[in-house]
C-alpha positions, 0 to 999 in steps of 0.5 A, a space after each residue: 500500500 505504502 509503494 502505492 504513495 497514497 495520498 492517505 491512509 485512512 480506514 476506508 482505504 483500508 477495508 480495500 484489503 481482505 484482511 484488514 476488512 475481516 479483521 474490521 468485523 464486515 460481512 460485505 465488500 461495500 459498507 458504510 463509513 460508520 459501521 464499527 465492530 463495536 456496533 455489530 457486536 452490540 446488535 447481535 454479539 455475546 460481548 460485553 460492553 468492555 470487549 466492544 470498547 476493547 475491538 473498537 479501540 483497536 481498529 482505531 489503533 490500526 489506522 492510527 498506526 497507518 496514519 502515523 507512517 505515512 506522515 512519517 515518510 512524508 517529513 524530511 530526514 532531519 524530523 525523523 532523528 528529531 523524532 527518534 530523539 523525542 521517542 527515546 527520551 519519552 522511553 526513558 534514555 538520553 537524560 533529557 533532550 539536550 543530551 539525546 540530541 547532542 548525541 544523536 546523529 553527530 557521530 559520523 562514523 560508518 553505519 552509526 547515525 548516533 549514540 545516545 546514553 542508555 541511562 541519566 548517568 550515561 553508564 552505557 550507551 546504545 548505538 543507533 541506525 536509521 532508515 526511514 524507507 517507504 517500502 525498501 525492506 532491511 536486509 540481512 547486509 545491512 545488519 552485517 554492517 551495522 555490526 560491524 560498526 559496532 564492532 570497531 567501536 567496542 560497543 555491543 548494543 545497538 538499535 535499529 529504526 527503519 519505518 518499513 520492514 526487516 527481511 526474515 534473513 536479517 531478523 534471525 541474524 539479529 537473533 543469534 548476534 552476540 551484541 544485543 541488537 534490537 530490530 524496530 520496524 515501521 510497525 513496531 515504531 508506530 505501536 512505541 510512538 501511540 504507546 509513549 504518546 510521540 506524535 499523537 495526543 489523546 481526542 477522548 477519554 471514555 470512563 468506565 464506572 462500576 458500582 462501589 461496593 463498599 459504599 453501599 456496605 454497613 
């Protein structure tokens, strides 16, 4: 979808594929903009009320996810390590911004983009490459690389960001490497962006209440 260059990536644009529209809860190839799961369940499901918020939220999840690449990829190169500076600090690295973006993307050296403290102390540091490529899949000599530069420079921790994906080849790689090297794609980015709040605010909170039992005991 992504190699297509829509103009946007929404959820309408997503029930064209089967797998997203049997994921959405539909029964026909042509449905209204504004029939959600949580609606088909309450008409005729056994689900409770929490399960439906719960199916609901993750169909928003999955078009927040599409939404937040494609506006990624459409930024400039610069955004995006100002982007990973604000995830990693949200995440608990760097100390602060100062920190992470006087290290981030200032080493130069071979198949390093930056380094950035992995503690407020900077006891260790995390060795970081980026990719933002819309369909260009990471592989395996990629990986090699990025390794290697980690390698020579005594480091053995390391993560890699791309917004698009990692071939299998490159993921088992990863796997048996004796430096811990961490594999983020564009899936994985998007999912640690919604879940450290970088790149979206909240549009609604919806409480739910039960009875307090123990107020209405004597």
């Amino acid at each position: 979808m992504i190699a297509k260059n829509p103009e946007r990536i929404d959820v309408e644009l997503l029930k064209s594929y089967p797998s997203f529209t049997e994921f959405y809860g539909q029964t026909g190839s042509v449905a209204e903009p504004d029939q959600f799961p949580a609606a088909a369940m309450a008409s005729g499901s056994m689900s409770t009320p929490e399960e439906q918020i719960d199916a609901a939220q993750a169909v928003l999840n999955i078009a927040l996810k599409a939404d937040i690449l494609q506006h990624v990829l459409e930024q400039s190169p610069s955004f995006f390590e100002r982007l990973i500076v604000e995830l990693l600090v949200a995440m608990g690295y760097g100390g602060s911004h100062e920190d992470a973006a006087r290290q981030l993307g200032k080493s130069g050296d071979g198949g390093i983009d930056g380094v950035i403290d992995e503690d407020r102390l900077g006891l260790d540091r995390i060795y970081v490459q980026a990719k933002r490529y819309a369909s260009t899949s990471i592989s395996r000599p990629e990986i090699q690389g990025f390794v290697g530069s980690l390698v020579g420079m005594s480091a053995n921790k390391g993560v890699f960001v791309t917004t698009s994906t990692f071939s299998k080849q490159a993921v088992d790689y990863a796997k048996a490497l004796q430096q811990r090297v961490v594999l983020i794609d564009g899936q994985r980015l998007s999912e640690l962006m919604i879940e450290f709040g970088v790149g979206v605010r909240i549009n609604r909170v919806v409480e739910v209440k039960r009875l307090d039992e123990d107020f209405f005991s004597e």
